[in-house]
N, C-alpha and C positions, 0 to 999 in steps of 0.2 A: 506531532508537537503541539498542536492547537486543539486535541483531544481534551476537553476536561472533564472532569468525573468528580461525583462530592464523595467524601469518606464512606469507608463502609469498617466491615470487621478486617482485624488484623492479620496476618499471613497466618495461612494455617499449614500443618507439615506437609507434604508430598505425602507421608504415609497414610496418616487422618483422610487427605482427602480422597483417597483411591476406594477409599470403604463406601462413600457416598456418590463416587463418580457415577453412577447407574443412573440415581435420578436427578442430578442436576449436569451431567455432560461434559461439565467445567471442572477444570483439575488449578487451583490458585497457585501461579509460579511466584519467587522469589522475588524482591526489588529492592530499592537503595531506603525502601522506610520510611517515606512521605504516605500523604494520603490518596497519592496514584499511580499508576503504572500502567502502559502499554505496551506489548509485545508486538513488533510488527512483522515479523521476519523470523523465518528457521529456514536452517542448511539442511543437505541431506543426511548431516553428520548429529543433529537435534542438536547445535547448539540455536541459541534466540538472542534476539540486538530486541531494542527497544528504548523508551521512554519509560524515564522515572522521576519521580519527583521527591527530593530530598525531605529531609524533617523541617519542621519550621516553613515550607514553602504554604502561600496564600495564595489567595484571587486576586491580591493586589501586590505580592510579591513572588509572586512564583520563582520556583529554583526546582528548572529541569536538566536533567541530567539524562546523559546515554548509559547504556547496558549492557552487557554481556551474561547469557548463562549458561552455562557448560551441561552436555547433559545428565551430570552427574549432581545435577543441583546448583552449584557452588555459582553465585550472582557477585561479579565486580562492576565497578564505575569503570568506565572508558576515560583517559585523559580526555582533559577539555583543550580547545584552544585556548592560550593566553586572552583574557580580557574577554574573554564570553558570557551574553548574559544567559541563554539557551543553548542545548547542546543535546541531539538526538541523532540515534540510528537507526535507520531506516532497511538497511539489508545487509545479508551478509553471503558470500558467496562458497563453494566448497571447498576453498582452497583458505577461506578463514579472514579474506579479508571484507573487512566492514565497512560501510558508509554512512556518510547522513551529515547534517549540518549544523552550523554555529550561528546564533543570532545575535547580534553588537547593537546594540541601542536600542534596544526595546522600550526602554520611557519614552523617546522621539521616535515614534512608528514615518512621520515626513522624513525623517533621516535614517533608520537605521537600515543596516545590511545585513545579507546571509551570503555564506561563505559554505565552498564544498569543503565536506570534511572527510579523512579516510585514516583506516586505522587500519595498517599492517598486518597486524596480528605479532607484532615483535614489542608489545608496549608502550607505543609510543601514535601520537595522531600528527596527519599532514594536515595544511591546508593548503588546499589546492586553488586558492584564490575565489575573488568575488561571485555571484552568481545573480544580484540584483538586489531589488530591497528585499521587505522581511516574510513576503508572499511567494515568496521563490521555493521550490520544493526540490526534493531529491527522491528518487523511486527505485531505484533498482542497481543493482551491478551482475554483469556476466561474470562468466568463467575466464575468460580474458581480462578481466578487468573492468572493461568500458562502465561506464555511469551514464547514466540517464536521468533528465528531472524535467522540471519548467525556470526561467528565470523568472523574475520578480522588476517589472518596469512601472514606468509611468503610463497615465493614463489608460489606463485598463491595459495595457499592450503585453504580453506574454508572448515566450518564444520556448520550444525545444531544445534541451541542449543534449550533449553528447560530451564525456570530458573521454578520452582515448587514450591511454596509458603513451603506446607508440607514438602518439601529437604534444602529448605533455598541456595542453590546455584543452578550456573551451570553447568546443563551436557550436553555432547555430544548430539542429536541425533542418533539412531544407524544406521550403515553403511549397504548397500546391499554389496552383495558375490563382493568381487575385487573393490568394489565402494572406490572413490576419491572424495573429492573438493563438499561434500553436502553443498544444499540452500534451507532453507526453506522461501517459500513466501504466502503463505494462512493457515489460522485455522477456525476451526468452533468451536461451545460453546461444543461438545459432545467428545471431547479427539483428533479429528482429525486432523491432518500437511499434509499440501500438499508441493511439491516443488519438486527437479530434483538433480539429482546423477551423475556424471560422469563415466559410467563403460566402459572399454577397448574402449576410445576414442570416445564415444557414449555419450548421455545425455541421462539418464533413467530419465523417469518417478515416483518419489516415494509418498507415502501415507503410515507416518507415523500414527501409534495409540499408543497415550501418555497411555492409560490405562494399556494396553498389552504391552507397550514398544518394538515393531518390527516396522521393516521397510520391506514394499512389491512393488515389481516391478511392476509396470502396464504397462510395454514394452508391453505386450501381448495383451492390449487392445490400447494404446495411440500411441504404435509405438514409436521412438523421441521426444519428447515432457518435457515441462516444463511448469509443473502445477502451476497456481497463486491461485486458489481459490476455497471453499468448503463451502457449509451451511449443515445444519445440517440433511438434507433429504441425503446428501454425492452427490449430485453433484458437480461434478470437473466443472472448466474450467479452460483451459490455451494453451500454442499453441503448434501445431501438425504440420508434415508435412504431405501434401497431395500429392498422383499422379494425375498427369495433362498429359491430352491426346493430345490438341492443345492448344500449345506448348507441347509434350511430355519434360516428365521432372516432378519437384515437388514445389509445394509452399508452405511456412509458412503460417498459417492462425489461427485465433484464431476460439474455439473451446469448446464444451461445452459436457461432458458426464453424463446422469443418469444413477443410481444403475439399473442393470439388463441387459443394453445396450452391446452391442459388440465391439462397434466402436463409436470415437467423432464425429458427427455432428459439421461443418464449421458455426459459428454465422454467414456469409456472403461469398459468393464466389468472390466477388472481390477487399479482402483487407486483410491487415495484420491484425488490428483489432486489437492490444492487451489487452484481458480482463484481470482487476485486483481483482477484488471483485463479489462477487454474493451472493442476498439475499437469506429468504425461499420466496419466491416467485416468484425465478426464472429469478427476474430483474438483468442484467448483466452491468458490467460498465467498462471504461477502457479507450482507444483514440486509434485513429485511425490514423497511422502519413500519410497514404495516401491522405485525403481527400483533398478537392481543398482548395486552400490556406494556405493550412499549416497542421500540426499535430491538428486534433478538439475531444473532450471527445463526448464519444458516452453514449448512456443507449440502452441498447437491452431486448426486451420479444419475446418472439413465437410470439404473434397477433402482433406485428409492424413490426418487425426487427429490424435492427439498426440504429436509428436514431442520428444524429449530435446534442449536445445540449450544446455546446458553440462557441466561436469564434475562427478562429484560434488560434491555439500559447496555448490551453485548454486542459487542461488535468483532468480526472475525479479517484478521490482514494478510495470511499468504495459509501458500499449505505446500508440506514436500512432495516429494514421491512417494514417500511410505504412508502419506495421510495423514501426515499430521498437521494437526489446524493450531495456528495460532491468533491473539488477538486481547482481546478487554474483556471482561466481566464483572458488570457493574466498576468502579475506582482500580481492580485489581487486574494486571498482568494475566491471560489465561492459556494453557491449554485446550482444546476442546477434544472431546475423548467423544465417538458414536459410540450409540448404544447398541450391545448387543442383540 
């Protein structure tokens, strides 16, 4: 939702683009026809939710809107909430239903509110009530349903939530020992949240389990760190701090852990790397804001590494089981296709 991107060229067919996929990686998807769009989310069925921004939408009047694109092409608008000034989705699950949220009072950022939103897949959107002000996120939904995000408070203070079909509201995620200011940023379909804690001025590591309803520190294994993403084998990724010997000292780097392991293994040793999603098959995705020319969305496996698979100014937001990346390229909505 707070993604922006300045114009670029206009949508170009699916067919045109498949001719030039080789050397730019990026296949331009569908949107509502403003000058941006983000795709952040595909099911295993390739449809994609996203952000888009209308015609006529500015930097001082933006008009975002949600998305849908089937994978057959064919791109609609999501209903909005009544009286919303923003309105995005964030994921969508296999069974087609969508999420994401509604922003109210955007000119008064001291006042305004975000609200969970959910969209059936029968045409029509819930809301599922308040979720804090307008820094409040929405991240994921399971196979069951469940939603996950951060609320949006005062004073720096942020919390986990959890909205549970079967509870019909939101709760808290629970807090580690002295923990402050929780964020969750990754779920997987088997009950699991991953994301980071603030405990005595430190960022822990935490891994919620919705079923058991606890929260466990993984300081012990990730060190400092702030987990983005889990599949369902319970592989983490997210970014860690390393020691470095020349330059002595330490660096951020992103990072990837399997069940059993001791220690997060570096996706790359010479970049920041931030991964956001990761499939069951171990495909990693995210951007890289080091790379030359600019911040470019990466896909990473063991057999390749990390490969670059858009243009500058790219950023890459989930990936399915079949590999498929989605995410921005430069202002527009993108696929990302590896190269042969």
């Amino acid at each position: 939702m707070q993604h922006r991107m300045t114009p670029k060229a206009a949508f170009v067919a699916l067919a045109v683009a498949i001719a030039w996929v080789a050397s730019s990686c990026a296949i331009p998807l569908g949107d509502l026809g403003g000058p941006s769009a983000v795709a952040y989310a595909i099911n295993e069925g390739g449809t994609i939710v996203g952000v888009s921004e209308l015609p006529g939408s500015t930097v001082a009047l933006p008009l975002r809107r949600a998305f849908l694109r089937l994978p057959d092409g064919t791109v609609s608008e999501l209903p909005s909430l009544p009286g919303a000034d923003e309105v995005g989705a964030v994921d969508i699950n296999d069974a087609g239903q969508v999420v994401g949220l509604a922003r109210f009072g955007t000119a008064d950022p001291t006042n305004g509110a975000t609200h969970l939103a959910r969209w059936p897949g029968d045409g029509t959107v819930e809301d599922l009530g308040p979720i804090g002000d307008l820094d409040a996120t929405v991240r994921a939904v399971d196979e069951q349903g469940r939603i996950v995000g951060t609320t949006g408070g005062t004073a720096n203070e942020t919390n986990a939530f959890v909205f549970d079909p079967a509870v019909g509201h939101v709760e808290e995620l629970p807090d580690l020992p002295d923990g402050q200011s929780s964020v969750a940023l990754g779920m997987n379909d088997v009950g699991d949240v991953v994301g980071y804690q603030w405990v005595d001025a430190q960022v822990a590591p935490v891994r919620w389990d919705l079923d058991a309803g606890t929260a466990t520190d993984l300081t012990a294994t990730w060190g400092a760190a702030a987990l983005s993403g889990i599949n369902d084998a319970g592989t983490v990724v997210g970014q860690a701090r390393f020691v470095t010997t020349s330059p002595p000292g330490s660096i951020v780097q992103g990072a990837i852990l399997r069940p059993g392991e001791t220690a997060p293994t570096p996706l790359v040793d010479t970049t920041w790397a931030f991964p956001i999603a990761i499939d069951d098959d171990e495909v990693v995705v995210g951007w890289d804001p080091h790379a030359p020319g600019g911040t470019r969305a990466f896909r990473w496996e063991q057999s390749t590494g990390l490969v670059h698979v858009g243009d500058p100014e790219s950023y890459a937001y989930d990936v399915n089981d079949r590999g498929q990346v989605v995410g921005a390229n430069g202002p527009r909505a993108a696929l990302f296709v590896r190269l042969p």
